[in-house]
N, CA, C and O of each residue as an XYZ file, in Angstrom:
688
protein
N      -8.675     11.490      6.250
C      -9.549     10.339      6.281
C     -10.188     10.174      7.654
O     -11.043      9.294      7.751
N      -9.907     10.853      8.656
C     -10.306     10.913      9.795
C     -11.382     11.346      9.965
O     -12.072     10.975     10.914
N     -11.838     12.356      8.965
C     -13.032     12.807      9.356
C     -14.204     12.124      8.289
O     -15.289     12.562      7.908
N     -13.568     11.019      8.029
C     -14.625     10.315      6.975
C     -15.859      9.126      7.547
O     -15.290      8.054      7.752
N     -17.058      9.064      7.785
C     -17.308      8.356      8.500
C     -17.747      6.757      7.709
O     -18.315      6.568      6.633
N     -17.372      6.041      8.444
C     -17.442      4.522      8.163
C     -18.925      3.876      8.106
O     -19.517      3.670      9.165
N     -19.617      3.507      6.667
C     -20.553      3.061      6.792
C     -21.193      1.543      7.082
O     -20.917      0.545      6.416
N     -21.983      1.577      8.066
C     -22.446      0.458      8.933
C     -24.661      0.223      8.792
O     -25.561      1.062      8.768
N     -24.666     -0.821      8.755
C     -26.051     -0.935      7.861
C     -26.918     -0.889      9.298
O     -26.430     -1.302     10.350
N     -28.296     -0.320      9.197
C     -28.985     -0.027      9.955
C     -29.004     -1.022     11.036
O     -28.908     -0.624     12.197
N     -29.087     -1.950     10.844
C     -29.080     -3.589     11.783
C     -28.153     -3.471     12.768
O     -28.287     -3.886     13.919
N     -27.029     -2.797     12.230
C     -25.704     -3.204     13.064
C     -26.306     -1.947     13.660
O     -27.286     -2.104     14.388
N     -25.919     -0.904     13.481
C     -26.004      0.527     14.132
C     -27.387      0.196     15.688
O     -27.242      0.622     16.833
N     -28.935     -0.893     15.030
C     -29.535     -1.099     16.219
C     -29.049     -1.944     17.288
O     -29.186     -1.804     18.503
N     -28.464     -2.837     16.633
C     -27.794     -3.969     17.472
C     -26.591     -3.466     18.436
O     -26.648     -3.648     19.652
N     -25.651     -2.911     17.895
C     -24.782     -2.209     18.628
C     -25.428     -1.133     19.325
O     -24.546     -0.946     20.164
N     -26.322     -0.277     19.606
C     -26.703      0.799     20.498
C     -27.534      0.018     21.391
O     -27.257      0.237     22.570
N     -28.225     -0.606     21.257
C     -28.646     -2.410     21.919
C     -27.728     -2.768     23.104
O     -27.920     -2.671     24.316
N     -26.753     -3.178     22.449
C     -25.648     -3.848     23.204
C     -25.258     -2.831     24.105
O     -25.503     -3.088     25.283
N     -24.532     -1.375     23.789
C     -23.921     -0.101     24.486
C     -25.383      0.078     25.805
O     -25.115     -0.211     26.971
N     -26.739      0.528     25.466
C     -27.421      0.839     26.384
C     -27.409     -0.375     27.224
O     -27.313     -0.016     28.398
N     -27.465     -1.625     27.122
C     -27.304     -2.794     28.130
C     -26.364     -2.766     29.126
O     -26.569     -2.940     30.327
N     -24.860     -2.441     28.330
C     -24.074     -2.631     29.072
C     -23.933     -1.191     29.896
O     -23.353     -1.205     30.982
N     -24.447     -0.009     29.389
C     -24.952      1.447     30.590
C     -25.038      0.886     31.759
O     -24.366      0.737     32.780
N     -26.613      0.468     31.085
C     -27.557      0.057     32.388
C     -27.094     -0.922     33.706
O     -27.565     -1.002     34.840
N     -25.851     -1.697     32.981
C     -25.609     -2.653     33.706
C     -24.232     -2.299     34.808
O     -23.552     -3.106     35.441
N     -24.128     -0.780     34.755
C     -23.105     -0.479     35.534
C     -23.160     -0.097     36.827
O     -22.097      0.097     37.417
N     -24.054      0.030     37.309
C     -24.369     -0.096     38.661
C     -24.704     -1.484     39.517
O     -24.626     -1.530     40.745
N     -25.038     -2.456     38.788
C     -25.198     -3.767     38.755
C     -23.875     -4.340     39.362
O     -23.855     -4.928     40.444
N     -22.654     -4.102     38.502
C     -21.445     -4.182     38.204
C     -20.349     -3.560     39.598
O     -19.410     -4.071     40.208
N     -20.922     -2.467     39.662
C     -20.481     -1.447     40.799
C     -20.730     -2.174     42.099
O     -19.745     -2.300     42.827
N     -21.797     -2.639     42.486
C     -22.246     -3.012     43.542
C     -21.497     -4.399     43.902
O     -20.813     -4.523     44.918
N     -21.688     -5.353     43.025
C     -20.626     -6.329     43.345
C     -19.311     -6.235     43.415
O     -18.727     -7.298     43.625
N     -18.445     -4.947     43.262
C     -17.386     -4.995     42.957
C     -17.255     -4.514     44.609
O     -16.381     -4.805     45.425
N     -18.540     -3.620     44.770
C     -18.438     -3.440     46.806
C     -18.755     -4.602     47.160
O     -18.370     -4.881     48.296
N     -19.179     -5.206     46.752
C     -19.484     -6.413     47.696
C     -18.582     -7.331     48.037
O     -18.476     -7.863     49.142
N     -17.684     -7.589     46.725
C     -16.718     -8.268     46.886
C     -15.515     -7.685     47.539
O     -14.465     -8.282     47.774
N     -15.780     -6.525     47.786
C     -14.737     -6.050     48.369
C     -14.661     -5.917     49.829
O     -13.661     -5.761     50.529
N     -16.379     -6.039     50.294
C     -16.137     -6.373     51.830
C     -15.709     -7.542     52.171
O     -15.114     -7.621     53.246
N     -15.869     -8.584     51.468
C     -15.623    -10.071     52.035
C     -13.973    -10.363     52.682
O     -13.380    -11.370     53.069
N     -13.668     -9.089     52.574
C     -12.295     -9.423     52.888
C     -10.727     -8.952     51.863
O     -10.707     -8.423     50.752
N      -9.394     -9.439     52.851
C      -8.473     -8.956     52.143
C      -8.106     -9.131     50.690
O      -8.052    -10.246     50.171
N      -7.879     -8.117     50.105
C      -8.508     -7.633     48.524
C      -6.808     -8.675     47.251
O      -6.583     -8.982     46.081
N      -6.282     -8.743     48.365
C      -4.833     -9.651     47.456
C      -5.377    -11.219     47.467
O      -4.925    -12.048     46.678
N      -6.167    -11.464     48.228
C      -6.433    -12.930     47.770
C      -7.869    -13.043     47.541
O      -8.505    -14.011     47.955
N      -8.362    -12.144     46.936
C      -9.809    -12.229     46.957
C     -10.556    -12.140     45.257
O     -10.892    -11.175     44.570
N     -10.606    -13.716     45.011
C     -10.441    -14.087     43.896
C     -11.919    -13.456     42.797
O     -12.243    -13.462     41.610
N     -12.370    -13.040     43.930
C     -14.019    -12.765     43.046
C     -14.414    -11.045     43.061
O     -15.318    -10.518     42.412
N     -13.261    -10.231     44.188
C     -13.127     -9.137     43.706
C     -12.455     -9.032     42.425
O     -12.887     -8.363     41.486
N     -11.150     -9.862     42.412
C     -10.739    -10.003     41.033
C     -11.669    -10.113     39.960
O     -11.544     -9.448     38.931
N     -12.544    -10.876     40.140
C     -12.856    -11.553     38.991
C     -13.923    -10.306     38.265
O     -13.974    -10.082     37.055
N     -14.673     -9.638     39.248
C     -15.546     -8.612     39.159
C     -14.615     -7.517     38.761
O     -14.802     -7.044     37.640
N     -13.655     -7.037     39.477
C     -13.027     -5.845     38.629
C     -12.514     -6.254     36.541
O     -12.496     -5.617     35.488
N     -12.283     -7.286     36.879
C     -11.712     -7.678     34.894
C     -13.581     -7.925     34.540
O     -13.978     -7.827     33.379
N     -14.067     -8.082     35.114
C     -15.872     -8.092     34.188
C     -15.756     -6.403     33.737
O     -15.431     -5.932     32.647
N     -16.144     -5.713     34.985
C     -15.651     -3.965     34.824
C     -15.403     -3.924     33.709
O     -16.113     -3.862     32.705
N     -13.783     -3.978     33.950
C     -12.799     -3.557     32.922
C     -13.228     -4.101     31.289
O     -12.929     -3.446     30.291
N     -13.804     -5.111     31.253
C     -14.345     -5.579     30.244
C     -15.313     -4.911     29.295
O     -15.229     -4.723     28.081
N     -16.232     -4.611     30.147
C     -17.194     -4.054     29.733
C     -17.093     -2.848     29.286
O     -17.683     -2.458     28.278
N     -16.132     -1.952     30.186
C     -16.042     -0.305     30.187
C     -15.219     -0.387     28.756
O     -15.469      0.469     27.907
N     -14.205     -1.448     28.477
C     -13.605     -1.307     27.286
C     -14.727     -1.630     25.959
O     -14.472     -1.323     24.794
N     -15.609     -2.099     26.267
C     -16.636     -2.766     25.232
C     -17.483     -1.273     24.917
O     -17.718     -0.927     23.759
N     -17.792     -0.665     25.802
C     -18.614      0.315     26.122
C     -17.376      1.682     25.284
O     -17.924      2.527     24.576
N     -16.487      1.723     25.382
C     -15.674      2.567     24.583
C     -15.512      1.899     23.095
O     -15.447      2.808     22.268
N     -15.428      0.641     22.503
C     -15.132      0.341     21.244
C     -16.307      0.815     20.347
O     -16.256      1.359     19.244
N     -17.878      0.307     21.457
C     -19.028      0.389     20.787
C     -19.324      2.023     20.681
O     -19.641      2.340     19.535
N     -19.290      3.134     21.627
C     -19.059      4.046     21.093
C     -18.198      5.234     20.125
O     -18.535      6.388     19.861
N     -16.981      4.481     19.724
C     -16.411      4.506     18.831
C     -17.050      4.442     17.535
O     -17.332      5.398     16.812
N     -17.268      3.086     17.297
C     -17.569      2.699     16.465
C     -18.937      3.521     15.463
O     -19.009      3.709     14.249
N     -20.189      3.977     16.922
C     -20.633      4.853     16.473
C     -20.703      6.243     16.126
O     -21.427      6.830     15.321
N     -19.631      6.725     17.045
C     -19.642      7.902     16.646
C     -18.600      8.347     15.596
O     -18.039      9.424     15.392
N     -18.535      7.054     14.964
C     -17.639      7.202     13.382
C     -18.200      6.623     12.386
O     -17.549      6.240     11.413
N     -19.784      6.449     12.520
C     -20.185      5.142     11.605
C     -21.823      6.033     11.071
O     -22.481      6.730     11.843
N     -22.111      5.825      9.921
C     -22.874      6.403      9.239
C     -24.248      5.332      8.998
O     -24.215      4.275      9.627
N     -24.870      5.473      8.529
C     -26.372      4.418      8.200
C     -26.359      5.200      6.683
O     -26.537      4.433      5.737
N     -26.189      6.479      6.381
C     -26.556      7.068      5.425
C     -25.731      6.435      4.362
O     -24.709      5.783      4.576
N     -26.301      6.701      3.098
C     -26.223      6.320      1.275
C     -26.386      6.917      0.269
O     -26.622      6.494     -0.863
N     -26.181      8.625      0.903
C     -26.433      9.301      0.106
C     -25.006      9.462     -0.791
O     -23.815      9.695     -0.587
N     -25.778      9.226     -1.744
C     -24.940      9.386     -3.432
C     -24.460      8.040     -4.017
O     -24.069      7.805     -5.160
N     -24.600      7.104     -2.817
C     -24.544      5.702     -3.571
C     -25.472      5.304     -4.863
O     -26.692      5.201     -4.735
N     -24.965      5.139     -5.826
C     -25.345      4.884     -6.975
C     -26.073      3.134     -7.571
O     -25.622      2.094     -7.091
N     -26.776      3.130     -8.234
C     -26.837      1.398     -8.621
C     -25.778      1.482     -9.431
O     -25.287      2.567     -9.743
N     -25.334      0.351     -9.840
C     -24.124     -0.068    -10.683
C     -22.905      0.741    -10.419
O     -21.883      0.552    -11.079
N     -22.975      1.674     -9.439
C     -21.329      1.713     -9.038
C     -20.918      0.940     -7.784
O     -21.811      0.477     -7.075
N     -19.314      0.721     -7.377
C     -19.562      0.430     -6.103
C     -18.631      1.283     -5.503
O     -17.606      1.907     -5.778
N     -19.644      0.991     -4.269
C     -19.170      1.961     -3.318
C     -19.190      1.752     -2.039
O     -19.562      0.612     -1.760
N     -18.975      2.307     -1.293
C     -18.912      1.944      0.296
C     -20.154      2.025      0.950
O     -20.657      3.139      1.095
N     -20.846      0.821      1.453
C     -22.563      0.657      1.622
C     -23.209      0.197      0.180
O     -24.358      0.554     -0.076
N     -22.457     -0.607     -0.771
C     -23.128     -1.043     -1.998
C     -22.995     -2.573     -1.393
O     -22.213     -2.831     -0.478
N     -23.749     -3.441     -1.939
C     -23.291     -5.088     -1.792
C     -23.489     -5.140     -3.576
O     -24.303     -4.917     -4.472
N     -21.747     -5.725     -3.249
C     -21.330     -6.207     -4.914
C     -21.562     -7.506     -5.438
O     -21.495     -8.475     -4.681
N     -21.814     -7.636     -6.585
C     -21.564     -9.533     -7.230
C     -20.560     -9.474     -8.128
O     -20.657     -8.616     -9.005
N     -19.758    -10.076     -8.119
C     -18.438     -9.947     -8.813
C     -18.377    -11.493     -9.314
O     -19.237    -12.272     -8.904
N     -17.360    -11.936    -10.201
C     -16.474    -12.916    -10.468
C     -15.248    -12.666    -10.536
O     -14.785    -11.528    -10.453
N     -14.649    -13.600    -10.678
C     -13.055    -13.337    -10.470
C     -12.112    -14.015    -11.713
O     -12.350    -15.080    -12.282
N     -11.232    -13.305    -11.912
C     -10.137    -13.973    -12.973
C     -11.013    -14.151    -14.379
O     -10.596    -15.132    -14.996
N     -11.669    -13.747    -14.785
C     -12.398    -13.929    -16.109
C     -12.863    -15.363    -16.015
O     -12.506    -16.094    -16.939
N     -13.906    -16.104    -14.652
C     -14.399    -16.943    -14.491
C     -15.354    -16.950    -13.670
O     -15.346    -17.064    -12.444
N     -16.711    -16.740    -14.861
C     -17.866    -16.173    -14.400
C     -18.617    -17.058    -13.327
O     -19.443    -16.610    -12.532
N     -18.174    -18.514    -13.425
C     -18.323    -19.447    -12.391
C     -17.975    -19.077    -10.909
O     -18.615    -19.577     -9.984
N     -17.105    -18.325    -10.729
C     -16.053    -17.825     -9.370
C     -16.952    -16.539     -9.150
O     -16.721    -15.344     -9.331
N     -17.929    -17.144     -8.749
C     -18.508    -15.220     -8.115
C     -18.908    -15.183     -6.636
O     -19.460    -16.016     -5.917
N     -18.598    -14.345     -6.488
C     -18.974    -13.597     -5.081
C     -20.047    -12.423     -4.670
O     -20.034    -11.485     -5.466
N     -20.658    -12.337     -3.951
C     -21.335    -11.197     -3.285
C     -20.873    -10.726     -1.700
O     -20.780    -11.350     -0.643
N     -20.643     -9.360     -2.072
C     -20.462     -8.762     -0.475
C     -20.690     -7.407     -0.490
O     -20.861     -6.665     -1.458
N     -20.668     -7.049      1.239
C     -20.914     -5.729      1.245
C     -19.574     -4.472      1.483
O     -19.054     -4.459      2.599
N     -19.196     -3.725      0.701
C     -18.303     -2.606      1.106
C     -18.378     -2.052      2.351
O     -18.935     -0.954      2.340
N     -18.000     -2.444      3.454
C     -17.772     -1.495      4.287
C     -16.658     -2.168      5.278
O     -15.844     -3.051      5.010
N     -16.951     -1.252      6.895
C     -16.014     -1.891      7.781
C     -16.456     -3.479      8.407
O     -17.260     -3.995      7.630
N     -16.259     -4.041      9.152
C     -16.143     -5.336      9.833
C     -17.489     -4.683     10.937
O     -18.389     -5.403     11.369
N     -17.411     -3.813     11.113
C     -18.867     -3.329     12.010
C     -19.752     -3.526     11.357
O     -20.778     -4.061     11.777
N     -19.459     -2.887      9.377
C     -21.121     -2.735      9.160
C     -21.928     -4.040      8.830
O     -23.092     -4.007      8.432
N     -21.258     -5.117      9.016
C     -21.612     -6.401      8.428
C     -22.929     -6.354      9.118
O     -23.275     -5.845     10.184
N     -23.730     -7.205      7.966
C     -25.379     -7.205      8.516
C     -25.447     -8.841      8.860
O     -24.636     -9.682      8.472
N     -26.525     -9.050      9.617
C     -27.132    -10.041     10.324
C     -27.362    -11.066      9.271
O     -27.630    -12.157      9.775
N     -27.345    -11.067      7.989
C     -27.275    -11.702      6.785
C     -25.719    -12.448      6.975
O     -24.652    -11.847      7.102
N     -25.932    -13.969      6.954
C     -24.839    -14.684      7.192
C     -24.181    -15.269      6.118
O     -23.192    -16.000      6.159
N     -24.835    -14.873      5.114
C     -24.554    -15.486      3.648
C     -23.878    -14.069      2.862
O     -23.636    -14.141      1.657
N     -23.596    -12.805      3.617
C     -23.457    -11.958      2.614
C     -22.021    -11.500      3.953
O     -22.218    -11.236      5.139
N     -20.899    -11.535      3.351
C     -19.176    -11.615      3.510
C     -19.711     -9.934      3.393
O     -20.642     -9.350      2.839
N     -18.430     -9.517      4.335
C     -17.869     -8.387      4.480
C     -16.838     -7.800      4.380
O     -16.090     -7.993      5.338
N     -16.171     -6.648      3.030
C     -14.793     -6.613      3.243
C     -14.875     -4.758      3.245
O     -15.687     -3.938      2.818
N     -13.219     -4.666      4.161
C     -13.477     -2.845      4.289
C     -13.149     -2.349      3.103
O     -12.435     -2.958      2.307
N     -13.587     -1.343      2.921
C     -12.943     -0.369      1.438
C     -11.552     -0.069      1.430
O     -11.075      0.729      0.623
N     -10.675     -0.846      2.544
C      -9.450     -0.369      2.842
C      -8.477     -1.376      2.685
O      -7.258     -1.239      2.585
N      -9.388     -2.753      2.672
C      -8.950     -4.031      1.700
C      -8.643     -3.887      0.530
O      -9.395     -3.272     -0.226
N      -7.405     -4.445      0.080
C      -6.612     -4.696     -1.296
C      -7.749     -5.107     -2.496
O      -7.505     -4.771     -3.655
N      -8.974     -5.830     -2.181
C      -9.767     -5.864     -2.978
C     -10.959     -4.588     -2.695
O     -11.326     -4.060     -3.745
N     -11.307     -4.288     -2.010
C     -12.793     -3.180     -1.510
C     -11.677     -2.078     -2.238
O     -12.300     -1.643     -3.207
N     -10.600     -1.565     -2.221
C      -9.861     -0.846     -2.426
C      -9.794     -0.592     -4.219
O      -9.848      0.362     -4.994
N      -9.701     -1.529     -4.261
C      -9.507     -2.071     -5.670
C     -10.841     -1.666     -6.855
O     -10.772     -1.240     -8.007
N     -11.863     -1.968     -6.101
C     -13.123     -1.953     -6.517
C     -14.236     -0.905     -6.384
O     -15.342     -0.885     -6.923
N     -13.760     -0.181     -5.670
C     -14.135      1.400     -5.502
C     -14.560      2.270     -6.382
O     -13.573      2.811     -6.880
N     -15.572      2.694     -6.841
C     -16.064      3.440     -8.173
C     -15.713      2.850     -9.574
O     -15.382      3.411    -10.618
N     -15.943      1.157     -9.168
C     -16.111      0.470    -10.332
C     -17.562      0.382    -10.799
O     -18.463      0.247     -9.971
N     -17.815      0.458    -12.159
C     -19.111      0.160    -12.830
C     -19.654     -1.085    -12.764
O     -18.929     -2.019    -12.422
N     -20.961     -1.294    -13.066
C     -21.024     -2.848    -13.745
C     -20.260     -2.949    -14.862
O     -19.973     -1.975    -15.559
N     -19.756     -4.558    -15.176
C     -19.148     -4.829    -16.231
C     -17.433     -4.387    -16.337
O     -16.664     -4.898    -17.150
N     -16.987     -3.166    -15.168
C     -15.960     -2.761    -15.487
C     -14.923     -4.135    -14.561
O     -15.313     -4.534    -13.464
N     -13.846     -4.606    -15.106
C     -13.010     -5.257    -14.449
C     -11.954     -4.707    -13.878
O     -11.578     -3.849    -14.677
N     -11.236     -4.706    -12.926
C     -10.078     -3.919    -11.958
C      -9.244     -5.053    -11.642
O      -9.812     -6.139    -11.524
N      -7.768     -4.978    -11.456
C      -6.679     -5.830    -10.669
C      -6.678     -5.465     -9.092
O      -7.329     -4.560     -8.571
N      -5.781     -6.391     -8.433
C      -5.545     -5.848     -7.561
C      -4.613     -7.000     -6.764
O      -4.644     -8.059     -7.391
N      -4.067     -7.048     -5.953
C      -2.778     -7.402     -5.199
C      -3.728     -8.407     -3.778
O      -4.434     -7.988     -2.860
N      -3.477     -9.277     -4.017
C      -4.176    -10.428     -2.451
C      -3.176    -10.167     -1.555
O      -2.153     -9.634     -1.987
N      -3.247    -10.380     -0.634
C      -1.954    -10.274      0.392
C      -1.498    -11.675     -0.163
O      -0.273    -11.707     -0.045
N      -1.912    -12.730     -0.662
C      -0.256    -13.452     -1.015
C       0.725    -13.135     -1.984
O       1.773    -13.728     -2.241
N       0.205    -12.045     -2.520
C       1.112    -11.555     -3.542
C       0.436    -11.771     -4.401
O       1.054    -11.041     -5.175
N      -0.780    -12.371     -5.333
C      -0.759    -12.912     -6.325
C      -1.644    -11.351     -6.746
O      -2.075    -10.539     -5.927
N      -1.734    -11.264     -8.228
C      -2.196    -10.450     -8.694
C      -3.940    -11.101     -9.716
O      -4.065    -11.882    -10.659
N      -4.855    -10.381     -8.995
C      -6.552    -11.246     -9.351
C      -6.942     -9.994     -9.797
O      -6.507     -8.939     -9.335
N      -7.973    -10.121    -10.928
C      -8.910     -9.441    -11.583
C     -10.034     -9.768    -10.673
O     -10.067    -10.747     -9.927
N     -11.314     -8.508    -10.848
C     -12.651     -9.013    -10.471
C     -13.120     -8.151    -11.360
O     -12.571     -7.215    -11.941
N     -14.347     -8.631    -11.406
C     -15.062     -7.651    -12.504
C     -16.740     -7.559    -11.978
O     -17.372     -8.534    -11.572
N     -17.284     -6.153    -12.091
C     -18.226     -6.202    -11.255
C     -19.400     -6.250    -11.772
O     -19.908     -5.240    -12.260
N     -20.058     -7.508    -11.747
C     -21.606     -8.053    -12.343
C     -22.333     -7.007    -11.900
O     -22.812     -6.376    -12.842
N     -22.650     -6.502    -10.662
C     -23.706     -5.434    -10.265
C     -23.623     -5.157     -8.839
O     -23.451     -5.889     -7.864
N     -23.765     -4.102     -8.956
C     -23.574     -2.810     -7.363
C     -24.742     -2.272     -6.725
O     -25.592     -1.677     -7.387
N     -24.838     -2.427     -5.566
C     -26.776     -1.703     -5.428
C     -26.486     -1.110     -4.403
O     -25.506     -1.678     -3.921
N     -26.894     -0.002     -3.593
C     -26.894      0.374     -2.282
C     -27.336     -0.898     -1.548
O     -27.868     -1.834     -2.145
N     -27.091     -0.895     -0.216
C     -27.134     -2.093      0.556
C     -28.850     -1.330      1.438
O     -29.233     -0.357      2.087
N     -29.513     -3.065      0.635
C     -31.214     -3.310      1.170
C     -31.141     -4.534      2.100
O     -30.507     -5.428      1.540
N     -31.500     -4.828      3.130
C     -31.109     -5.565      3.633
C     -32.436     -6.992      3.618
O     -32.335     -7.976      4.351
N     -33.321     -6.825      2.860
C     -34.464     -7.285      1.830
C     -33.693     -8.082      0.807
O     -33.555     -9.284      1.037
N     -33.116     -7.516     -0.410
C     -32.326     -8.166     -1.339
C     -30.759     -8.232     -1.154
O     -30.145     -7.864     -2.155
N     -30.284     -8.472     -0.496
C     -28.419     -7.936      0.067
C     -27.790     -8.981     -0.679
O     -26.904     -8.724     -1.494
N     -28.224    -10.245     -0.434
C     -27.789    -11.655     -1.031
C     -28.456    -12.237     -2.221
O     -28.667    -13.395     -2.579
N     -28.754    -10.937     -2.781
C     -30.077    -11.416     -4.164
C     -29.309    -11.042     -5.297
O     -29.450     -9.834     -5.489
N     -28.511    -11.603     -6.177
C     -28.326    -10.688     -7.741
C     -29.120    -10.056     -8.359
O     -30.257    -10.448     -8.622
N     -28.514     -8.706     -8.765
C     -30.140     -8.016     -9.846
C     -30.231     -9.106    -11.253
O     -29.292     -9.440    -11.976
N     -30.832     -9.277    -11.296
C     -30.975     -9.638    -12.719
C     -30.609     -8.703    -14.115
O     -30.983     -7.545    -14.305
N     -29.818     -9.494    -14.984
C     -29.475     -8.722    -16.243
C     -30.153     -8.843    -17.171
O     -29.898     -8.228    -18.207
């Protein structure tokens, strides 16, 4: 599964390489105050060298998650199907045989969530995304909540993820 890559919707993938080239650019910025603060004097009580080395450290760790993230994270959809779901589909479901109880979201990781604030994100590695994995329309699946309880969903409709209609039901 390691070599499987995690799909993340175009938005995120700009936004995050966004964020990574900022925080590049901003390392010499970073560098310089960390000399600066370091002439002002002895470095054990010198609260703003401190404070500048944990910005650093901050960043350089931000700057490793965000390239992570991409260099494990896909934009592509090839073979995503309509009416199956799949990882990069946004689903509409109901729950428990109560067509009232429905939901829409998108299959993927917590990265690929899009800028769409109305459309929930769960990973394919969730007890439900898990669950729901090369389900059809219409087909219903169980699956285990972390409180233990055992929930049906059943899947109204699956689309590759448009970020145009993401929060739109197809119509039946």
């Amino acid at each position: 599964m390691a070599d499987q890559k995690q799909y993340i919707t175009p938005e995120t993938k700009a936004k995050l390489e966004a964020e990574l080239q900022m925080l590049i650019d901003r390392r010499p910025e970073v560098a310089a105050e960390i000399n600066e603060r370091r002439e002002e004097g002895d470095l054990k009580e010198n609260a703003g060298y401190d404070a500048a080395r944990e910005m650093q450290d901050q960043e350089e760790a931000r700057i490793k998650q965000i390239s992570e993230v991409l260099a494990n994270a896909t934009t592509e959809r090839e073979g995503i199907q309509d009416g199956v779901a799949a990882i990069g589909s946004v689903v509409h479901v109901y729950y428990n045989g109560d067509e009232d109880d429905k939901e829409t979201f998108l299959i993927g990781t917590r990265a690929a969530a899009s800028d769409n604030k109305d459309l929930e994100t769960y990973s394919e590695q969730s007890p439900l995304g898990a669950a729901i994995l090369g389900a059809q329309e219409g087909e219903t699946r169980e699956y285990t909540a972390p409180n233990g309880k055992v929930l049906s969903v059943t899947i109204i409709s699956a689309n590759p993820y448009d970020s145009a209609k993401a929060a739109t039901p197809r119509s039946s």
